[in-house]
C-alpha positions as CSV (number, residue, x, y, z in Angstrom):
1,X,21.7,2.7,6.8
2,X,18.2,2.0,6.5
3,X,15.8,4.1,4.2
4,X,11.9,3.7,3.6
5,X,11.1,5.7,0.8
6,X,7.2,6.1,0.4
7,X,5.2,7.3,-3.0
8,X,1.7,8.2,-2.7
9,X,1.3,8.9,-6.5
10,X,-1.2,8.3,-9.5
11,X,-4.6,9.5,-8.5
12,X,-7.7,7.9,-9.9
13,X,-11.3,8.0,-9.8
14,X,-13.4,4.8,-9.1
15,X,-16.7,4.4,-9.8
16,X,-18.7,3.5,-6.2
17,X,-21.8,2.4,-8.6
18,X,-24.1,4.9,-10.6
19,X,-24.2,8.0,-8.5
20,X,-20.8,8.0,-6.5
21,X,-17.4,8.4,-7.8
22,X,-13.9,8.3,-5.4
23,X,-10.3,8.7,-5.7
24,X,-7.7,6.4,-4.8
25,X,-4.0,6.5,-4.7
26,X,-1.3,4.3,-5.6
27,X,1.0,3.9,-2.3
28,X,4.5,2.5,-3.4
29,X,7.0,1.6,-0.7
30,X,10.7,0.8,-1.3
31,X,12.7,0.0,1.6
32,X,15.4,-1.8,3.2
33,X,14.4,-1.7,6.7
34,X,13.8,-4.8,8.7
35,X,10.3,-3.6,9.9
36,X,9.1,-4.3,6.7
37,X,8.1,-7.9,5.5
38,X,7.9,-7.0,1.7
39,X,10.8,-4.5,0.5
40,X,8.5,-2.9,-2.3
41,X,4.8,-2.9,-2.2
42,X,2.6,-1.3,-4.1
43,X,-1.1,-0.7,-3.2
44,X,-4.2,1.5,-4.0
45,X,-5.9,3.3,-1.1
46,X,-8.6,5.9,-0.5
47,X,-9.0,9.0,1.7
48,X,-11.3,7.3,4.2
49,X,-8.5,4.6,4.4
50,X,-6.2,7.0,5.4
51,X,-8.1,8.9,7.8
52,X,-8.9,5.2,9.6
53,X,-5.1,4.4,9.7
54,X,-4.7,7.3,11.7
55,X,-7.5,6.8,14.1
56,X,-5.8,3.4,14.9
57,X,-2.9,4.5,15.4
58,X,-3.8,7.7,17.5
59,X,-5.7,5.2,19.6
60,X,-2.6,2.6,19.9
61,X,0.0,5.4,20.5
62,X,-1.9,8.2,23.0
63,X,1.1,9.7,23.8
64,X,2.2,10.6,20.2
65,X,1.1,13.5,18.6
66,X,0.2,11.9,15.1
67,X,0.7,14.3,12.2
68,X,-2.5,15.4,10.2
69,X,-4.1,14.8,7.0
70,X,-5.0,17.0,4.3
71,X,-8.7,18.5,5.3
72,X,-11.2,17.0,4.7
73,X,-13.4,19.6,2.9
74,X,-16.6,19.8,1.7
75,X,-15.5,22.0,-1.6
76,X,-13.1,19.3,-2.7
77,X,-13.7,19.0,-6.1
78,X,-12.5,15.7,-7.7
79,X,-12.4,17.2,-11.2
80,X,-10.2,19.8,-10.2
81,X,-6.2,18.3,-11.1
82,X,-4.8,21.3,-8.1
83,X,-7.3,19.3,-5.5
84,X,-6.4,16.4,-5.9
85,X,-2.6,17.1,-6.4
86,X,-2.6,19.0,-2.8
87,X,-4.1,16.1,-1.5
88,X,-1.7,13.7,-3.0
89,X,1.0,15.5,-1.6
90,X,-0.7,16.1,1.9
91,X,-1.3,11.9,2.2
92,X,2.2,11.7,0.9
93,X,3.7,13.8,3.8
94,X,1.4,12.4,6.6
95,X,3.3,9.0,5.6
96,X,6.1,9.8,5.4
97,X,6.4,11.3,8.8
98,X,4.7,8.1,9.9
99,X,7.0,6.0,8.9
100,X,10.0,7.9,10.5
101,X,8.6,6.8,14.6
102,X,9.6,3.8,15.6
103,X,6.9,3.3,17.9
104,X,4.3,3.4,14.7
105,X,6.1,0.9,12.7
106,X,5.6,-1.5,15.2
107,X,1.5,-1.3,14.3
108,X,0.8,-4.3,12.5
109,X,-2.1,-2.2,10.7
110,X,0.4,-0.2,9.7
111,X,1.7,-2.6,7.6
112,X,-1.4,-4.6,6.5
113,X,-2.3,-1.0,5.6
114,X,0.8,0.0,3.0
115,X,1.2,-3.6,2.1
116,X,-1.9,-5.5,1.3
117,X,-5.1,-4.7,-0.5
118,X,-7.3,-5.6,3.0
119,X,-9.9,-3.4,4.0
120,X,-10.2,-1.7,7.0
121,X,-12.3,-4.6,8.4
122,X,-10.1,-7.6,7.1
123,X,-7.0,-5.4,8.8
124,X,-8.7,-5.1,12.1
125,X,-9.8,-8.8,12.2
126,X,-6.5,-10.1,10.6
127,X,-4.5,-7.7,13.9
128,X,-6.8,-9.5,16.1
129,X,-6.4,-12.8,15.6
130,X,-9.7,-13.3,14.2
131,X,-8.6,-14.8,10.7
132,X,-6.5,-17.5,9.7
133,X,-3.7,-16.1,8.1
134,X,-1.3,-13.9,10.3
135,X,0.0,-10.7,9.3
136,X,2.9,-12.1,7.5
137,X,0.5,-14.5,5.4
138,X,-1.7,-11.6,4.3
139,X,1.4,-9.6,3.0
140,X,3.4,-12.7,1.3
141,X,-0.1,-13.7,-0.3
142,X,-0.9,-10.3,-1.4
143,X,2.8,-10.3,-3.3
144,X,2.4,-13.0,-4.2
145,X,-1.0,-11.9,-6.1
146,X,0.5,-8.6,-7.0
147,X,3.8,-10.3,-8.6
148,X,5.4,-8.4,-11.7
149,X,6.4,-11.2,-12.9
150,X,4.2,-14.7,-12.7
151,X,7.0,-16.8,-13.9
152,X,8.6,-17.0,-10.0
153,X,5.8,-19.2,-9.0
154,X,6.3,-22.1,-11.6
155,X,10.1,-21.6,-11.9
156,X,10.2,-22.6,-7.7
157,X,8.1,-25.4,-8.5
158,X,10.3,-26.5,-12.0
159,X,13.7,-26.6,-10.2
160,X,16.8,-25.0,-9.9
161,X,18.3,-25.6,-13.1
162,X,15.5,-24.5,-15.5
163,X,14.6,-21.5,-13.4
164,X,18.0,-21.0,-14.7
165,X,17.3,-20.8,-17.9
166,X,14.1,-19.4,-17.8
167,X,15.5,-16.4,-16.2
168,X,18.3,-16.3,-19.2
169,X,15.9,-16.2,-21.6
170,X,13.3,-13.5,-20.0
171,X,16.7,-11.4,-18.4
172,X,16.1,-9.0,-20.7
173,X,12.4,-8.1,-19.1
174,X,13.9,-7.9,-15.3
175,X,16.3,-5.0,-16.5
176,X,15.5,-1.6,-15.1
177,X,13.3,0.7,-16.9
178,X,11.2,3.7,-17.3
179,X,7.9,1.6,-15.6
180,X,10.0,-0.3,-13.1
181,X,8.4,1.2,-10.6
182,X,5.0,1.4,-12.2
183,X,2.9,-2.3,-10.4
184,X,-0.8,-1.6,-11.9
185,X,-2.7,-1.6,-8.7
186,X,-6.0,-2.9,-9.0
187,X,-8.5,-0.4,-7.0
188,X,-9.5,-0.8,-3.7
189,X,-12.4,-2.6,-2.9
190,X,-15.5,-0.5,-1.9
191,X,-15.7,0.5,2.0
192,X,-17.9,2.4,4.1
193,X,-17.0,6.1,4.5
194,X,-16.6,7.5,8.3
């Protein structure tokens, strides 16, 4: 059976430059669905991120009725820890119900979206043919960027057998443990606001 199991967790401010502050939010996917090209992701997104997703994919699927975000109001306060939790959990829910419509995970965006760190202009260009990596690319390079662990890399370009040993000699950092989950997103780079 195939399960997509989306995390929007870990709220942090970024600093926009001297006089504006954000939030973004870790996004962590684990899946085993065939839709996906990566089967974990983990990526750092803003509110204006998320309200763009949904304006593409309104505009790509008219006769869907997409769920909502959290509102978008004008007495958020990022300081306050039950604001930014509701939000959390309202981004968290809007994805999740996303990801249950077949017809949405067919959106490339979609997926540039939860799986690479492109912005809303790199996604659009990248779905449009205008760049010269496909969609694929930008999420295998992006992994590839994002690895947990580095040694992958040089132990495909080492050979076979010393991978081997390599990965007998680091096995015990591959176990599962209380951070498994935890990929250190780097933030978001800046965008314009809508």
């Amino acid at each position: 059976q195939e399960f997509v199991t989306v995390l929007v967790r870990d709220p942090r401010t970024q600093k926009e430059d001297s006089w504006h502050s954000y939030i973004d939010y870790e996004i962590f996917i684990h899946t085993n669905s065939m839709c996906f090209t990566r089967k974990t992701s983990c990526v750092r997104r803003r509110f204006r991120e998320f309200v763009w997703l949904r304006q593409r994919l309104q505009s790509n699927a008219v006769l869907i009725q997409l769920p909502e975000l959290p509102s978008k109001t004008p007495f958020f306060n990022m300081n306050n820890p039950h604001h930014v939790d509701h939000r959390r959990q309202g981004l968290q829910e809007f994805l999740e119900k996303i990801l249950q419509d077949a017809l949405l995970l067919s959106d490339s965006r979609l997926h540039l979206f939860l799986q690479t760190q492109l912005s809303p202009e790199d996604m659009e260009a990248c779905v449009s043919g205008q760049t010269k990596y496909s969609v694929a690319d930008a999420i295998h390079k992006f992994a590839s960027l994002n690895r947990r662990f580095p040694v992958e890399e040089e132990e495909m370009k080492k050979g076979k057998k010393d991978a081997d040993s390599d990965l007998e000699s680091s096995s015990s950092r591959l176990g599962p443990s209380d951070d498994s989950v935890s990929c250190g997103c780097k933030a978001s780079p800046a965008s314009e606001e809508s």
